[in-house]
C-alpha positions as CSV (number, residue, x, y, z in Angstrom):
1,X,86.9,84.5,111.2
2,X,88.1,85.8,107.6
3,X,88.5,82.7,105.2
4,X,91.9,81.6,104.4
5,X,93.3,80.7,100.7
6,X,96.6,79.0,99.8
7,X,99.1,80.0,97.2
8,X,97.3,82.7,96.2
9,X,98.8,85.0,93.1
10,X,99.6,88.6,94.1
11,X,100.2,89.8,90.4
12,X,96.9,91.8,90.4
13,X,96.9,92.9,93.7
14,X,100.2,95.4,93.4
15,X,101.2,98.0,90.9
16,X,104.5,97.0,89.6
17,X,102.7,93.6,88.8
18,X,105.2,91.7,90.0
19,X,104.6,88.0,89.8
20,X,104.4,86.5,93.7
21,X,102.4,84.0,95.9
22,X,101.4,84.2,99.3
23,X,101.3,81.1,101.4
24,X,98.4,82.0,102.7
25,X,95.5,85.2,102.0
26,X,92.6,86.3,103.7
27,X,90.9,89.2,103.2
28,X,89.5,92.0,105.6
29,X,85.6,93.1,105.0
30,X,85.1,94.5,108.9
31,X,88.0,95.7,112.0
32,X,85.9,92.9,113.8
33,X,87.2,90.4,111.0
34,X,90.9,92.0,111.7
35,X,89.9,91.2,115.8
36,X,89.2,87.7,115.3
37,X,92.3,87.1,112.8
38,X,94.2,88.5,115.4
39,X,93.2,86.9,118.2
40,X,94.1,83.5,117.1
41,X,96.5,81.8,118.9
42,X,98.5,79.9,116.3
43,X,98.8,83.2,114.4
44,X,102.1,84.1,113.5
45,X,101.9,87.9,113.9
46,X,105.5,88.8,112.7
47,X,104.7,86.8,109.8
48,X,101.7,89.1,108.1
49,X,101.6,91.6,105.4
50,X,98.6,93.8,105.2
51,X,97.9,95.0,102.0
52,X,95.7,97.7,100.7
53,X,96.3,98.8,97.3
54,X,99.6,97.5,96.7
55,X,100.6,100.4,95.1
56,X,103.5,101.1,97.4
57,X,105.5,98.1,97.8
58,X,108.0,95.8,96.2
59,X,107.9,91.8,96.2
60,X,111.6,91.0,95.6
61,X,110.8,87.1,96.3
62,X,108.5,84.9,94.2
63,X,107.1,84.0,97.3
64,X,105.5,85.2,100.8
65,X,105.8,82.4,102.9
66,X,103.9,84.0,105.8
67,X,100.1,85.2,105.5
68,X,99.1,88.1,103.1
69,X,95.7,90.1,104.9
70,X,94.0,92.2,102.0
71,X,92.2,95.2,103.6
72,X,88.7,95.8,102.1
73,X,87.1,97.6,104.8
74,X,84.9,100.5,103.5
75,X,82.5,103.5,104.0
76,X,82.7,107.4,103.4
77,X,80.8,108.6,106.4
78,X,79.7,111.9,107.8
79,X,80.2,112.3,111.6
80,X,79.7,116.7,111.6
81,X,79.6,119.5,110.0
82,X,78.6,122.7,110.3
83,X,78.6,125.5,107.7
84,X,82.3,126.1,106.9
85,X,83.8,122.1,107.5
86,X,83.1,118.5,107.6
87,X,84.3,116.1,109.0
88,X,84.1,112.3,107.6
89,X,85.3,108.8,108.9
90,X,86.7,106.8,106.1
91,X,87.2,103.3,106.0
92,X,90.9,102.3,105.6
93,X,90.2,100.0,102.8
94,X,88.4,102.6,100.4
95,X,89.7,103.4,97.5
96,X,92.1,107.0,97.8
97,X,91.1,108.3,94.1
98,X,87.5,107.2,94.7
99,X,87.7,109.1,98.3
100,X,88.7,112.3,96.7
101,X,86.0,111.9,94.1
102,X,83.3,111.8,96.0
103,X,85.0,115.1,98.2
104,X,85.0,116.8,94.8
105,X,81.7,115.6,94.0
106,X,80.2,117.3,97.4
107,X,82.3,120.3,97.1
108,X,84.4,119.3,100.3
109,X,88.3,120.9,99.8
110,X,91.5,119.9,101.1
111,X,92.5,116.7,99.2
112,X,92.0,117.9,95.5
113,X,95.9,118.7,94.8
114,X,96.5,114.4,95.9
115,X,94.2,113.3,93.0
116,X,95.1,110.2,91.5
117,X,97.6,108.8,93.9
118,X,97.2,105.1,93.8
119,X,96.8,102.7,96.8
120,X,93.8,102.8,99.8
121,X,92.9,105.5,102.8
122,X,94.9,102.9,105.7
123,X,98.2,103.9,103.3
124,X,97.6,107.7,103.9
125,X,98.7,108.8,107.0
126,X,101.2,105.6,107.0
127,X,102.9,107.5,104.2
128,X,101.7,110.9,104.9
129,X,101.0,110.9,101.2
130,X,101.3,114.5,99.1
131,X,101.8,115.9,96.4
132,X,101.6,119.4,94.2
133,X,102.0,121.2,97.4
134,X,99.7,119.2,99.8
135,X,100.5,116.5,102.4
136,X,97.3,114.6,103.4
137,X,98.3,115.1,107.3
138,X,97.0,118.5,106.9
139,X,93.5,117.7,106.5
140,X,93.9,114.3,108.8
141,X,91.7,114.8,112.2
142,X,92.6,111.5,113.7
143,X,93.2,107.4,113.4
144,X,91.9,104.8,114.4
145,X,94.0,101.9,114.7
146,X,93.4,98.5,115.8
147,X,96.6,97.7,118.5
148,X,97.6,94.1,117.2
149,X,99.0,92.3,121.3
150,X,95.7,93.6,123.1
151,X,93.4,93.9,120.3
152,X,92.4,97.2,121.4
153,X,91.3,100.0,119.4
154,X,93.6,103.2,120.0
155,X,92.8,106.8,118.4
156,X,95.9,109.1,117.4
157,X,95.4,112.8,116.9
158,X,97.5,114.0,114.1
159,X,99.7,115.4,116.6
160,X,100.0,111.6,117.6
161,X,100.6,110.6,114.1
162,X,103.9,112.0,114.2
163,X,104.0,113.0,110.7
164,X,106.9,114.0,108.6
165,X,107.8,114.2,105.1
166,X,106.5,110.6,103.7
167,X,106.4,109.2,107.0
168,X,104.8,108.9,110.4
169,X,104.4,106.8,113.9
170,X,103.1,104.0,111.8
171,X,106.2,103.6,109.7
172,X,108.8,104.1,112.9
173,X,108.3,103.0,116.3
174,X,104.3,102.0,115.3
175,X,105.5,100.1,112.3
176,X,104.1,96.2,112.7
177,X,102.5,97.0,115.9
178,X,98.9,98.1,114.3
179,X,96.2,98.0,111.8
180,X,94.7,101.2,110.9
181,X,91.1,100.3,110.5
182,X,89.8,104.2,109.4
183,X,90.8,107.3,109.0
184,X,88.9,110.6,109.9
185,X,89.6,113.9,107.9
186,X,88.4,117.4,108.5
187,X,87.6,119.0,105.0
188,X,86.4,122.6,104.2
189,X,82.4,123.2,102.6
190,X,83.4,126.7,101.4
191,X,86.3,129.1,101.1
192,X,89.0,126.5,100.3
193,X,92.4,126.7,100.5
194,X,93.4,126.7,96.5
195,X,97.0,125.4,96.0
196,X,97.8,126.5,92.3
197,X,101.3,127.4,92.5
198,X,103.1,124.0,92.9
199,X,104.3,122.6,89.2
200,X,102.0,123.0,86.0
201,X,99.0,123.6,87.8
202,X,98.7,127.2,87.2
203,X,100.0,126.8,83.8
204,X,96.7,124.8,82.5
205,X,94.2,126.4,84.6
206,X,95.8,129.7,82.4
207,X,95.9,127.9,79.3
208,X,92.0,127.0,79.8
209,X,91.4,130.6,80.7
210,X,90.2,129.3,84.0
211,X,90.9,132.3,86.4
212,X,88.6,130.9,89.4
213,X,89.4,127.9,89.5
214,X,87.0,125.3,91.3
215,X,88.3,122.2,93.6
216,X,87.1,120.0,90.5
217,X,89.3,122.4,87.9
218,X,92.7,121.7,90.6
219,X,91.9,118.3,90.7
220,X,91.4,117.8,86.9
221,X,94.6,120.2,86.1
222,X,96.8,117.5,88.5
223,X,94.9,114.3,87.3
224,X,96.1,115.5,83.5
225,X,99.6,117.0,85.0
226,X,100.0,112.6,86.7
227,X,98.5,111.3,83.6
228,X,101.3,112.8,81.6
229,X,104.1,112.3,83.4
230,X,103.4,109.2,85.3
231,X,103.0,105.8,83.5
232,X,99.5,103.8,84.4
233,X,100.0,100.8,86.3
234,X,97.5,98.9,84.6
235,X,99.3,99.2,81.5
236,X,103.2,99.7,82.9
237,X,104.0,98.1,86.8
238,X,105.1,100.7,89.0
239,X,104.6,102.1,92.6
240,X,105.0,105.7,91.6
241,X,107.6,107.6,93.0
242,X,110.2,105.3,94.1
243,X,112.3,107.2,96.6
244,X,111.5,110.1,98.6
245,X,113.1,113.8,97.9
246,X,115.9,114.1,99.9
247,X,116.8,116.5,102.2
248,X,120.6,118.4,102.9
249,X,122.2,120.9,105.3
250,X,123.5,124.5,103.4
251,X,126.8,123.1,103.7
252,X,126.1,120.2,101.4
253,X,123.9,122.1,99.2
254,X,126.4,125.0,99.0
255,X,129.3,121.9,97.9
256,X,126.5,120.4,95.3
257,X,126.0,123.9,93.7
258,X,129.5,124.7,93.2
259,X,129.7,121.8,90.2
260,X,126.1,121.6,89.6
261,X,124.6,124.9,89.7
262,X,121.6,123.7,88.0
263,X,120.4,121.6,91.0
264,X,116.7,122.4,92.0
265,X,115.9,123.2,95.6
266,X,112.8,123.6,97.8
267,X,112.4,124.9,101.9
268,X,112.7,121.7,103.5
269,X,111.7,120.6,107.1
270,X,114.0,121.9,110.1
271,X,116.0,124.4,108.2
272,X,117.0,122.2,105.8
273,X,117.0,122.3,101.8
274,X,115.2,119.9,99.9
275,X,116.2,118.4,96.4
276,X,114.8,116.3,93.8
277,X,115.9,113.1,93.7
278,X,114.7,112.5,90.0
279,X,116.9,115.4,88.9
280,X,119.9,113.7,90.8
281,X,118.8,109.9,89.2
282,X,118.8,111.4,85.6
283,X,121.9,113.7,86.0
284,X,123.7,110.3,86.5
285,X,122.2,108.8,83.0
286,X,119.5,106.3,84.5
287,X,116.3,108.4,82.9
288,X,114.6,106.4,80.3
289,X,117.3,103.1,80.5
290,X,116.0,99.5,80.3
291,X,117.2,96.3,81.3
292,X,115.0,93.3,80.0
293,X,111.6,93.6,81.3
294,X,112.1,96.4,83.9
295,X,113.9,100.2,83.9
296,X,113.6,103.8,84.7
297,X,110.4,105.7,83.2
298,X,111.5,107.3,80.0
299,X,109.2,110.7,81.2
300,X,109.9,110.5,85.3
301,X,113.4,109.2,86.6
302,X,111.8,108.9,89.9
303,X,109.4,105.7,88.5
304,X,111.3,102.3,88.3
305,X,109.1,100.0,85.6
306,X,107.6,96.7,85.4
307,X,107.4,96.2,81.6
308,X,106.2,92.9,81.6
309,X,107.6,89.5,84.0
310,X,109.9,91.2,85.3
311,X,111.4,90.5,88.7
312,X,110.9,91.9,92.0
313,X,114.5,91.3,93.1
314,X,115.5,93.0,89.5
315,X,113.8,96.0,90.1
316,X,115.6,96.2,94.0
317,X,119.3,95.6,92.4
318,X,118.3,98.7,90.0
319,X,117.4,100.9,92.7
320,X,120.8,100.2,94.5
321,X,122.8,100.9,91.5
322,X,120.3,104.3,91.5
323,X,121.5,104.6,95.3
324,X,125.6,104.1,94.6
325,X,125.5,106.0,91.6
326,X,123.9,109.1,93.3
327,X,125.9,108.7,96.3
328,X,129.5,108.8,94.0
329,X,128.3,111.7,92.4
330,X,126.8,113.9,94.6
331,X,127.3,112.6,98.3
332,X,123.4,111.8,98.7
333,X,121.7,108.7,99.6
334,X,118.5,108.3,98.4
335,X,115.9,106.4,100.7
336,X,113.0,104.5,99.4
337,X,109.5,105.6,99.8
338,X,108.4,102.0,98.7
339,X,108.0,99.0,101.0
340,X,110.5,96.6,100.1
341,X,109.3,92.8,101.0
342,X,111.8,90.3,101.0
């Protein structure tokens, strides 16, 4: 059974750096350790947070009176391959950065273009993470996922992972119900898949005179591309992009363009046209603004800041403003890709 702590501060273990305690915290070295937890019969199981990263959630209370469970559960391990693809079991609490390291480091393709994105493995089909033209379900075999009533272990293909844009089974009608205790992807050994097109990519590798590019020289192009645009959270709190792109029928898009032909749009899931959401947060003034110790990122409108004590349920009211004042001006709601915890 994992060993329990009391009043334990959270500061370090999320992004924005928010300033919380947890009642109680325990961390997770083994899935047997999340078994036993789980098993217990005075657990409150509505009542627990698991945490990986923290890199994609919001405290808006200066305390979690139920249990916090930090995921540590590691291990990059090779179960085939052959010459063209393989195929590794990750541990959901391994590092994502450090995972797509050591792909780059073995020549394995497929997760390059997600360099840098904070947070742990467990977090990456929960989110369906992606970025400069990747989502990680596309290199995602399966999951395994520890069922939290019979303490079974269940593994979802990715059709079974029901994956959209940012979001999947384990965020809908899985959400509370399991622990993902590893994930297993499906990477390529040669004749990868190079995604150059998506934002400045292209741009640098041309600018280094880098005209075949290596999975290392995509990775390094986004990890400067992030770096630039996206504030560090161990020098500014944040949880990266705060809400997700939305998505609109013609008909809305067509009203939108008619006052604001500039608006930028993307082929979106199910016929529909996606948008940027930090195009439509600075068109309505909020880039670069500051209240006290939090605001909007002065380089990305789509980052809400932690500049030092600042609070959680600050941070939440911003975002609603962001929410109302999008909505007025351009009949959108935006939805959160962060976790809120209240």
């Amino acid at each position: 059974m994992p060993s329990f702590q009391h009043h334990v501060d959270l500061t370090s273990y999320n992004t924005f750096g928010i300033h919380v305690a947890a009642n109680q915290f325990c961390a997770l070295n083994a899935v047997e350790d999340a078994i036993e937890l789980f098993k217990a019969k005075d657990l409150n199981k509505d009542n627990v947070l698991i945490m990986g990263g923290g890199s994609n959630m919001l405290f808006t209370t200066p305390e979690y009176a139920g249990l916090v469970v930090l995921n540590k559960i590691e291990g990059i391990d090779i179960i085939h391959e052959d010459e063209d693809y393989v195929t590794v079991k990750v541990g959901s609490g391994e590092n994502w950065h450090k995972l797509v390291l050591h792909a780059i480091s073995n020549d394995w393709g497929g997760i390059e273009n997600l360099s840098l994105i904070p947070g742990t493995v467990g977090a990456a089909p929960m989110q369906n993470i992606g970025a400069y033209g990747v989502e990680v379900r596309e290199v995602i075999q399966s999951v395994e996922a520890l069922h939290l009533e019979s303490l079974t272990l269940e593994h979802f293909s990715n059709a079974d992972c029901q994956f959209g844009y940012r979001d999947s089974y384990f965020k809908n009608s899985g959400k509370g119900k399991y622990f993902i205790s590893s994930v297993t992807f499906r990477l390529t050994k040669r004749n990868h898949k190079l995604r150059t097109s998506y934002g400045a990519i292209q741009q640098l590798l041309t600018s280094a005179s880098i005209d075949q590019p290596t999975i290392k020289d995509i990775s390094d192009a986004v990890v400067a591309i992030r770096s630039s645009k996206l504030p560090d959270p161990k020098k500014i709190g944040n949880a990266g992009s705060f809400f997700k792109n939305p998505s609109i029928d013609h008909d809305q898009f067509e009203a939108i363009i008619k006052n604001h032909p500039l608006v930028p749009s993307y082929p979106g899931e199910n016929g529909l046209i996606k948008t940027s959401a930090a195009w439509l947060i600075e068109q309505c003034g909020f880039k670069g603004m500051t209240r006290e110790n939090i605001g909007v990122h002065k380089e990305q409108a789509l980052v809400l800041v932690n500049y030092g004590n600042g609070k959680g349920s600050d941070v939440w009211n911003l975002a609603l403003e962001i929410q109302d004042h999008v909505e007025k001006k351009f009949g959108i709601r935006l939805h959160p890709e962060v976790n809120i915890i209240r």
